[in-house]
C-alpha positions in Angstrom: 269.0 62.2 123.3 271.6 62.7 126.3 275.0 60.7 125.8 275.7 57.9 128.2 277.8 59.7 131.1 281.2 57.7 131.0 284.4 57.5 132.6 286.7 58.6 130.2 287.1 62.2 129.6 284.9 64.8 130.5 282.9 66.0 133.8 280.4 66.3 136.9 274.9 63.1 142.8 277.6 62.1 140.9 276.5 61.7 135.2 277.7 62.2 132.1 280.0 60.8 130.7 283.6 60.5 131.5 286.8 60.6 133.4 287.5 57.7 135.6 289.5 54.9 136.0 288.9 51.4 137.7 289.4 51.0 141.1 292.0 48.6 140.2 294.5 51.1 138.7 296.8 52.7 140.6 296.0 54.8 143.8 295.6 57.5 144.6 292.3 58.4 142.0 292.3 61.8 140.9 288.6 63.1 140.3 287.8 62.3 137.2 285.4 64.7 134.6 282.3 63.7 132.4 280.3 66.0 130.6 277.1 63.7 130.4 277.5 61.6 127.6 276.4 58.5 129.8 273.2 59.9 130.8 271.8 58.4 127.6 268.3 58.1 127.1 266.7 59.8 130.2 264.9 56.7 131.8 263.4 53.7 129.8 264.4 50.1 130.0 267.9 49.8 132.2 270.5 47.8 130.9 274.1 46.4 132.4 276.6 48.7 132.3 279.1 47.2 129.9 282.8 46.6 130.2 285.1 48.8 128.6 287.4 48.1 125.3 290.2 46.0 128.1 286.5 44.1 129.4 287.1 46.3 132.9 283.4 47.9 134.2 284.0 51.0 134.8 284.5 53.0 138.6 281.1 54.5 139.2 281.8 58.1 140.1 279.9 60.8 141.0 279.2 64.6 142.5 277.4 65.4 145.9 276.5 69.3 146.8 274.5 69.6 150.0 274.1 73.2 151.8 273.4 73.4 155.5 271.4 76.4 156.9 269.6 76.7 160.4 265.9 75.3 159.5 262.7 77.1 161.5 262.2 76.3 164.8 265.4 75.1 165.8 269.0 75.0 165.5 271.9 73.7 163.4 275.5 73.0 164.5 276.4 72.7 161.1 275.9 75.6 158.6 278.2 74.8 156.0 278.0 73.7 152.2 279.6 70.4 151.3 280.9 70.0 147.2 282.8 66.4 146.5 284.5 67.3 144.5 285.3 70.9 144.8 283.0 72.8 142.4 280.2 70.2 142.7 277.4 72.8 142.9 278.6 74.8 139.4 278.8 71.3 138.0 275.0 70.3 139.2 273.1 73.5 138.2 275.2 73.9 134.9 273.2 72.6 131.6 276.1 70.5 130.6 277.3 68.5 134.2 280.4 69.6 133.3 283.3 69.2 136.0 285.1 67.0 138.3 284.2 63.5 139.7 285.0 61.4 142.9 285.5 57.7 141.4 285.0 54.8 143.6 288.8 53.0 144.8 291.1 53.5 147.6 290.5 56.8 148.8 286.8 57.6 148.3 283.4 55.3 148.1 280.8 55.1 145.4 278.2 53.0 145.5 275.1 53.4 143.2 272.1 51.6 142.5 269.2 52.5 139.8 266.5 49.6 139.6 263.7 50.4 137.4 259.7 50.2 139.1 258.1 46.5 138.0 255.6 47.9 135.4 256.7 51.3 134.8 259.0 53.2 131.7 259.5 56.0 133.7 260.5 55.0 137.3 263.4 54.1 139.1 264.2 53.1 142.4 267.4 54.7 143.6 270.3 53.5 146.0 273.1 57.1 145.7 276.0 56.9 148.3 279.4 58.2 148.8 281.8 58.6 151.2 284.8 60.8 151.0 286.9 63.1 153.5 285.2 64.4 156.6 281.7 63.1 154.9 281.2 59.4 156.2 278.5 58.8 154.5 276.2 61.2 152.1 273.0 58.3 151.1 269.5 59.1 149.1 267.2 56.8 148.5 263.9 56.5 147.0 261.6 56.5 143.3 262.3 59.2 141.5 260.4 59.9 138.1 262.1 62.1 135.3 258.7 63.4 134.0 257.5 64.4 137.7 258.3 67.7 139.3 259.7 66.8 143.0 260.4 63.2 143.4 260.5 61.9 147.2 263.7 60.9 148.9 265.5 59.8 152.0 268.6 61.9 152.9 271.4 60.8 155.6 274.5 63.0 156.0 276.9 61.7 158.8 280.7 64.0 158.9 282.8 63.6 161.5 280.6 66.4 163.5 277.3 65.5 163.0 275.0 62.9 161.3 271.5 64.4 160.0 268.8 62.4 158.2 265.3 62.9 157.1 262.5 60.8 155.4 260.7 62.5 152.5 263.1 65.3 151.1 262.4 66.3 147.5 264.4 66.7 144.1 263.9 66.8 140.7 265.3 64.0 138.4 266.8 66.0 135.6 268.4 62.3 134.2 267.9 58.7 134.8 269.0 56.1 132.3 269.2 53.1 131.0 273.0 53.7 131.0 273.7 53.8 135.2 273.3 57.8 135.2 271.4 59.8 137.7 271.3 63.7 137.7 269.1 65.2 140.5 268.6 68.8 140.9 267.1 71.3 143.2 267.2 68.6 146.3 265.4 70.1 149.9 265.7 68.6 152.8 264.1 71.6 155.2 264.6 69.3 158.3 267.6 67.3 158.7 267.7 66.6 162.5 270.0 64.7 164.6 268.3 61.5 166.3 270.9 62.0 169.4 269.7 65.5 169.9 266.2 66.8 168.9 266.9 70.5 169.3 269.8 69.7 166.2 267.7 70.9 162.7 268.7 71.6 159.8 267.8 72.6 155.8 269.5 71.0 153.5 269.4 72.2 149.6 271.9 71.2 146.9 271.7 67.9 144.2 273.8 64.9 143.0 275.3 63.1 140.2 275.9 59.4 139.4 277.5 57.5 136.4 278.0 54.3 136.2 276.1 52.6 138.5 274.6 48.9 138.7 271.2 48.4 136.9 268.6 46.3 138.0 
């Protein structure tokens, strides 16, 4: 059984298990690292996340990696890979997570979400968004299952260039737990367009890490 994914300690969606601080200590938050201790049990019966030893719930950080290519029939203004933190995709295809974090407080957002399916052990309904630097917002949303090959998912990427977004990408859930952690590999999006311009398409490949985020 995976570790829970904390905050204090080790490395890189956003899931393992620590590095961090509060969003109360002081600013600026350098990233933190987990190594996937908190990803616990892999996905049956969520529970709060739990204060630390001082009663403070830990910062929910995570890892994002999204690579932009020109997608078939059309074209994209914005070929370019995007890691928060840097080394985000060697952190999300490793076997470990290990590597840096973004934590949520004064300089970067984290806001996570994993609510588990009314009468199902195995799946979750999942809220994942950051933002941080030129990316105003990276959000994916939808049921994943940990035991299914290509779970469905709503993408949005807005930067201060572009803003992309397509329904129905698809990822693998290598974690979800009880414990707030979500690991997501091997995420396509193979046609990210623009709603302001139609022509604007793009593929989208990469994957994400969460830790600590609220359970429902």
């Amino acid at each position: 059984m995976l570790p829970r994914l904390g905050i204090h300690g080790c490395i890189a969606l956003t899931l393992l298990g620590c590095g961090g601080q509060s969003s109360e200590e002081a600013a600026p938050l350098e990233p933190s690292r987990g190594n996937l201790p908190n990803l616990g049990n892999g996905g049956t019966e969520p529970s709060e996340n739990e204060p630390d030893e001082e009663g403070d719930v830990p910062a929910s950080q995570a890892i994002v990696w999204l690579s932009l290519a020109t997608a078939e029939q059309g074209t994209c203004t914005s070929t370019r890979t995007f890691e928060l933190p840097l080394g985000a995709h060697e952190a999300i295809v490793s076997d470990d997570a290990t590597g840096d974090r973004i934590v949520d407080g004064p300089t970067d957002s984290v806001q996570c979400r994993i609510t588990q399916v009314p009468g199902s052990n195995e799946s979750f309904e999942l809220d994942l968004q950051v933002s941080s630097g030129e990316v105003g917002l990276f959000r994916a949303t939808g049921v994943v299952t940990p035991t299914i090959f290509g779970s469905s998912l709503d993408v949005e990427l807005t930067t201060t260039s572009s803003s992309l977004q397509q329904d129905g990408c698809v990822a693998t859930a290598k974690v979800v737990n009880s414990l707030g952690a979500v690991w997501l590999q091997a995420l396509s999006c193979p046609a990210l367009r623009d709603p302001s311009s139609p022509g604007v398409v793009c593929a989208g490949s990469g994957g994400v890490i969460f830790e600590n985020c609220d359970i429902d």
